[in-house]
C-alpha positions as CSV (number, residue, x, y, z in Angstrom):
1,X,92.1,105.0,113.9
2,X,94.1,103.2,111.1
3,X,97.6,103.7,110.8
4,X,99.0,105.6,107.1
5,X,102.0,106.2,106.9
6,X,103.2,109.6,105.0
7,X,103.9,109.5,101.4
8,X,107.6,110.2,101.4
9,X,108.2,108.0,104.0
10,X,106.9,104.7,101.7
11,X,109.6,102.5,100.1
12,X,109.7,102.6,96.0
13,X,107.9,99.7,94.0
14,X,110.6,96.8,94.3
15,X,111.4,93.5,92.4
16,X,107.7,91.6,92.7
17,X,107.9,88.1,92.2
18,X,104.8,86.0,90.9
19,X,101.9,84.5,93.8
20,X,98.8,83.2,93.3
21,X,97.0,82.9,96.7
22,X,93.9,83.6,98.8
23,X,94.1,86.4,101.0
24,X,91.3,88.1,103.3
25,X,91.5,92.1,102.6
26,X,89.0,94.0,105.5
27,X,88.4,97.4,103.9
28,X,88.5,100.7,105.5
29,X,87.8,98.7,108.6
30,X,84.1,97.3,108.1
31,X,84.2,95.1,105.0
32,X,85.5,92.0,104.6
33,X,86.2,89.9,101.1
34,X,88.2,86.9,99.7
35,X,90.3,87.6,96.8
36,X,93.3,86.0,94.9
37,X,96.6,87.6,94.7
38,X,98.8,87.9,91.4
39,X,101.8,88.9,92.7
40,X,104.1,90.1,95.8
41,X,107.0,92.8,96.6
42,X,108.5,94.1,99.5
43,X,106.6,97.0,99.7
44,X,102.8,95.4,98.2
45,X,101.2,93.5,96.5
46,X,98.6,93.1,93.6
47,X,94.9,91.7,94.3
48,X,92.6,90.8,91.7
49,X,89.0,92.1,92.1
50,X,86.4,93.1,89.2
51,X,85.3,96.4,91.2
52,X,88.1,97.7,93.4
53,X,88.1,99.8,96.3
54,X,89.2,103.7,96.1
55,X,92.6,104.8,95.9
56,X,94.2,106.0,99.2
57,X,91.1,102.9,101.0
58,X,93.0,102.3,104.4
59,X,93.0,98.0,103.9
60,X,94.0,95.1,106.0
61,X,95.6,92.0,104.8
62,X,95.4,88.2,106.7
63,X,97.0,85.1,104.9
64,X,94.5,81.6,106.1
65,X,96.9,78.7,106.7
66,X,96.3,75.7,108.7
67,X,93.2,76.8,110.0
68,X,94.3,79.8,111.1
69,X,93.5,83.7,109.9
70,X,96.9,85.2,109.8
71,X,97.0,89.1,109.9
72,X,100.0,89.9,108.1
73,X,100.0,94.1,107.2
74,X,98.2,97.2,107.0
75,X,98.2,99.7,103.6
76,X,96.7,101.7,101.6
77,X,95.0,101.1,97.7
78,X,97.8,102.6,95.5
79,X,96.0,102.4,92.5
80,X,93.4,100.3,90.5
81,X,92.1,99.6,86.8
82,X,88.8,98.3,85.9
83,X,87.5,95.1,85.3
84,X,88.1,95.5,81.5
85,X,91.9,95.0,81.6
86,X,92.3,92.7,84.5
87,X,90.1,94.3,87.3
88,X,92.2,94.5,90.6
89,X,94.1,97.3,92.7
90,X,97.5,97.3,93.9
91,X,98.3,97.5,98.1
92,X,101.5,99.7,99.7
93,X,102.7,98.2,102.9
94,X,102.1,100.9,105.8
95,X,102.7,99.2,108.8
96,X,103.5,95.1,109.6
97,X,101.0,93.4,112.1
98,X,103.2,90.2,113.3
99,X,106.9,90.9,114.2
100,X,107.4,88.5,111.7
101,X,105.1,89.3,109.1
102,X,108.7,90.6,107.5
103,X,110.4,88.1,107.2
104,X,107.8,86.3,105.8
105,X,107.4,88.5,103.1
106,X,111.3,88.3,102.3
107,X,110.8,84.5,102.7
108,X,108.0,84.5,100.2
109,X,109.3,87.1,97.8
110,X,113.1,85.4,97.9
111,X,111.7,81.8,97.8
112,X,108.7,81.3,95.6
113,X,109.1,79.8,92.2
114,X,108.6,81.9,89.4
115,X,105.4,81.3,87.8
116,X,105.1,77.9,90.0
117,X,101.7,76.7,91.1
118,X,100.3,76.3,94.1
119,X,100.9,72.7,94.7
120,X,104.0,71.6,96.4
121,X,106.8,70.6,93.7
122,X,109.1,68.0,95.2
123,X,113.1,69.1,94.9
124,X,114.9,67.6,92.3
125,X,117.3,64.7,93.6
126,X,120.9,66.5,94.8
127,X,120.0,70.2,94.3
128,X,119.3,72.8,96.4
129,X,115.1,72.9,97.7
130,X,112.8,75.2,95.7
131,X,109.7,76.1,97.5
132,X,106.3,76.8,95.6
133,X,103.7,79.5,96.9
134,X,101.6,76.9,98.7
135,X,104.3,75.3,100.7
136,X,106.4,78.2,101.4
137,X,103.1,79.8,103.0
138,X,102.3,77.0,105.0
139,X,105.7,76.3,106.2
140,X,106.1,80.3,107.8
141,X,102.9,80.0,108.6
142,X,103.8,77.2,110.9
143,X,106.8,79.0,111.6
144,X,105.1,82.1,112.7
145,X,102.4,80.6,115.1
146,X,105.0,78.3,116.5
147,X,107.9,80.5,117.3
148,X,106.2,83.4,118.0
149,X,103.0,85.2,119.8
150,X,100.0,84.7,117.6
151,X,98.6,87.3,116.1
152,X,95.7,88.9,116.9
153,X,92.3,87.3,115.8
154,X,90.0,89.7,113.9
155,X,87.2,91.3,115.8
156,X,83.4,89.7,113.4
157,X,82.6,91.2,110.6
158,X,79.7,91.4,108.0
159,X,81.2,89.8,104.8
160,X,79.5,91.6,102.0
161,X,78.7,89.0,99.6
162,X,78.7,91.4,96.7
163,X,82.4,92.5,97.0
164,X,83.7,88.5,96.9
165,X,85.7,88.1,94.2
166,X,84.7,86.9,91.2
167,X,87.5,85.9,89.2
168,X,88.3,82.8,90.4
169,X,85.4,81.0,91.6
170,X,87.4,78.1,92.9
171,X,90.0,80.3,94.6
172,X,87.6,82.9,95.9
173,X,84.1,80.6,97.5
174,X,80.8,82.6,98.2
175,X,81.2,84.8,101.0
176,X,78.8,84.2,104.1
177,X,77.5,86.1,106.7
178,X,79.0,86.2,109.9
179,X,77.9,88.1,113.1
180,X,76.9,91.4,113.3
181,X,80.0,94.3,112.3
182,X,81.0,96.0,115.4
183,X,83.3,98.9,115.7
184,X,86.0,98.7,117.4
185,X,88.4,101.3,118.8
186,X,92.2,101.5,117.8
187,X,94.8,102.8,119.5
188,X,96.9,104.9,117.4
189,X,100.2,104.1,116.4
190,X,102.9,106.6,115.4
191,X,104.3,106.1,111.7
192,X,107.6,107.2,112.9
193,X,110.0,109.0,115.8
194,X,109.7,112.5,116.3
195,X,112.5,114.1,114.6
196,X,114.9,115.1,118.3
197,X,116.1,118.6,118.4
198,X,119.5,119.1,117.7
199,X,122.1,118.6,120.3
200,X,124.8,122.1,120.9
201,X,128.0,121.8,118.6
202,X,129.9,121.5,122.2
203,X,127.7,118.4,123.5
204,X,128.3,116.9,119.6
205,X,131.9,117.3,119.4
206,X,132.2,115.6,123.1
207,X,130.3,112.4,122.0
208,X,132.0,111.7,118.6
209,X,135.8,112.7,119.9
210,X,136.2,112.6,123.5
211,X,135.2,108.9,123.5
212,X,136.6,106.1,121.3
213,X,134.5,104.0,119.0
214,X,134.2,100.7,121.8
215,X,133.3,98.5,118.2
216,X,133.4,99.9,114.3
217,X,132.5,97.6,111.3
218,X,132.1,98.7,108.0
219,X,129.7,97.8,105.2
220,X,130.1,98.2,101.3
221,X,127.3,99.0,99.1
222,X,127.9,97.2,95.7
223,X,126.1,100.4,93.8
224,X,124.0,103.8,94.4
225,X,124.9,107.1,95.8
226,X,126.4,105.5,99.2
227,X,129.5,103.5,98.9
228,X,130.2,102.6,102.4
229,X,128.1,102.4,105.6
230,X,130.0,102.7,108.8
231,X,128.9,101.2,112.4
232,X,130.2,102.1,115.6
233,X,129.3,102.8,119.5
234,X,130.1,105.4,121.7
235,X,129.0,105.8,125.1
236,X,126.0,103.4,124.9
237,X,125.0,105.1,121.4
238,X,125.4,103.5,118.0
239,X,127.0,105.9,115.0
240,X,126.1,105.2,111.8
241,X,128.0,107.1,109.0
242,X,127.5,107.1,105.3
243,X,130.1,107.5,102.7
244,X,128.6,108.7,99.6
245,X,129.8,108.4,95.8
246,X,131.1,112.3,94.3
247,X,128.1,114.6,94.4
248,X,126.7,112.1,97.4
249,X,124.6,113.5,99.9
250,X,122.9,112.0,103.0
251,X,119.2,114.3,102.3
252,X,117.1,112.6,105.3
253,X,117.3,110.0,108.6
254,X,114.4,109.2,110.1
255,X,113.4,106.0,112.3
256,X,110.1,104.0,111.8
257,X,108.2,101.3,113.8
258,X,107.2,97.8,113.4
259,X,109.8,96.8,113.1
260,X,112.2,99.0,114.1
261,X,114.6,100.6,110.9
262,X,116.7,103.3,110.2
263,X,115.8,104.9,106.8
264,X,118.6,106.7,105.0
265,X,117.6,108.5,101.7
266,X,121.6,109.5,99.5
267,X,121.0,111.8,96.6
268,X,123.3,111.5,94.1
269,X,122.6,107.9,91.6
270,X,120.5,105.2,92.0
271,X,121.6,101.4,92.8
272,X,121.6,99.0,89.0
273,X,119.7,97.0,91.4
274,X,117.9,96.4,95.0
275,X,120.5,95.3,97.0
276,X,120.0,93.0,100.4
277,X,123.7,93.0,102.7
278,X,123.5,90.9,106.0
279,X,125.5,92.7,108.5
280,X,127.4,90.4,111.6
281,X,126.5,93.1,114.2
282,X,123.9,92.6,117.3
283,X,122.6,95.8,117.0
284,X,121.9,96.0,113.4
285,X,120.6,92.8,111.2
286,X,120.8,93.8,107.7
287,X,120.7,96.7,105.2
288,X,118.8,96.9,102.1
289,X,119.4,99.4,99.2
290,X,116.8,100.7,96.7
291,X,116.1,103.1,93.8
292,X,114.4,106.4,95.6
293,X,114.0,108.5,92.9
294,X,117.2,109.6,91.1
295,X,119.2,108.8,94.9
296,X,119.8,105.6,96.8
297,X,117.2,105.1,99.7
298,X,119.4,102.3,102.4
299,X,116.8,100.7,104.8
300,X,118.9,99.5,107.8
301,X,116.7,96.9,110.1
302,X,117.6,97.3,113.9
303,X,117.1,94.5,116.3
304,X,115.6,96.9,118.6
305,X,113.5,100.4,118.4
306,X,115.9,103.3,119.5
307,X,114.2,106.3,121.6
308,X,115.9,109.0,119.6
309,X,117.9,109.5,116.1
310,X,120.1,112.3,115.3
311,X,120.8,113.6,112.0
312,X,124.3,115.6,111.4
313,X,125.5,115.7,107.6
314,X,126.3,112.1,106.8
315,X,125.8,110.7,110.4
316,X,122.6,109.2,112.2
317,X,123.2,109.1,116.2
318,X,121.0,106.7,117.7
319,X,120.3,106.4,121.5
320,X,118.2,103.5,123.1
């Protein structure tokens, strides 16, 4: 069973920076080909193939670097055009396979050169390093099979020799066949937490008064419907509070997986720009804000999964 996760719950198309590199796509489980990227986001990416899969194709993406097939994230085909203008289909990040396929994206999308090729470009003498889409690649790569577990190596497949791609013959080789495709089960994985029922007014009022904050930091949002994001713990719980612009309001918390984050969607305006704010706190790493629609969607990463979230009007409880 492949993991999709629901429509409302996937982040808006963000800032994509240029990347030209091979990456092995396995579609709808059974079909394997070789095609070249054209660029990378947070949220996807853009592959270049004369006949693209279907939108709403279930896909799996794996970088190769140093020898080694890297499984990097699940999604889903967004869209595609035909062959006539550009042939290729663009890929929504559902779910990251490596817990630190990530930050490898944000290393990638933060530190590849703009329009740079694919060598390695030496730094200019006294200024600060530059990396191109080769050697940023290769050097997480190294990072990721060093530092962490490795990730999982793909079960064989039949390449189908017919889906290769085509537009760069010296970026994309001739497929060949491998063993015999054999299905293999998944265990499913849940998109997100179960919403938790609500707690009584009486058991609420006890955990945000009776006890004093043991740690509170505040945050400041540089733009979009929440001004201020607020951090504190009580009774083994973390608070997180929102303060939104006038005509602010905190519409849904919910928590997802893999890795674990708090998403927090503020009606109200939207940010002039994505915004990235490193937080000093060990139980939450960073907090991102983005356009959601006409509101401000903040993406808060946690450094580890919580068992339940609690929504009450600009608040999020979370218990581990």
């Amino acid at each position: 069973m492949h993991h999709v996760a629901p429509t409302e719950s996937l982040p808006d198309r963000s800032s994509r920076a240029p990347f030209k590199y091979p990456v092995r796509v396995t579609i709808a489980g059974s079909r394997v080909v070789r095609v070249l990227s054209g660029d990378l986001s947070l949220s996807g990416m853009f592959l270049v193939m004369p006949e693209p899969p279907e939108s709403g194709t279930v896909v799996t993406l794996a970088f190769e670097a140093g020898g080694r097939v890297l499984p990097f994230a699940e999604g889903e085909v967004a869209w595609r055009r035909s062959a006539e203008t550009r042939g290729g289909f663009g890929v929504r990040f559902t779910r990251f396979l490596h817990p630190r396929a990530g930050a490898l994206i944000d290393f990638l999308c933060e530190n590849v050169e703009s329009g740079s090729s694919l060598k390695p470009q030496p730094p200019p003498r006294n200024s600060p390093r530059r990396w191109s889409g080769l050697a940023a690649l290769a050097a997480v790569a190294t990072f990721l099979v060093t530092t962490g577990s490795a990730p999982p190596q793909p079960q064989p497949v039949t390449l189908d020799p017919s889906l290769v791609c085509r537009a760069d013959a010296t970026a994309c080789p001739e497929a060949v066949a491998a063993a015999p495709k054999k299905a293999v089960a998944k265990k499913p994985v849940l998109a997100r937490l179960p919403e938790a029922p609500r707690p009584a007014p009486v058991v609420t009022r006890t955990l945000f008064t009776a006890a004093k904050p043991a740690s509170l930091s505040s945050t400041a949002i540089p733009s979009g419907a929440a001004r201020l994001v607020t951090v504190s713990r009580v009774s083994g719980s973390m608070r997180v509070a929102v303060d939104p612009v006038a005509g602010g309001l905190v519409t849904q918390v919910r928590a997802l997986q893999n890795p674990p984050r708090l998403v927090i969607d503020v009606s109200g305006i939207a940010p002039v720009a994505d915004h990235l704010v490193r937080v000093s706190d060990p139980e939450l790493l960073r907090i991102v804000a983005r356009k959601n629609g006409k509101g401000t969607r903040l993406t808060l990463d946690l450094a580890r999964q919580p068992s339940k979230v609690i929504q009450q009007g600009d608040t999020a409880l979370i218990s581990y």
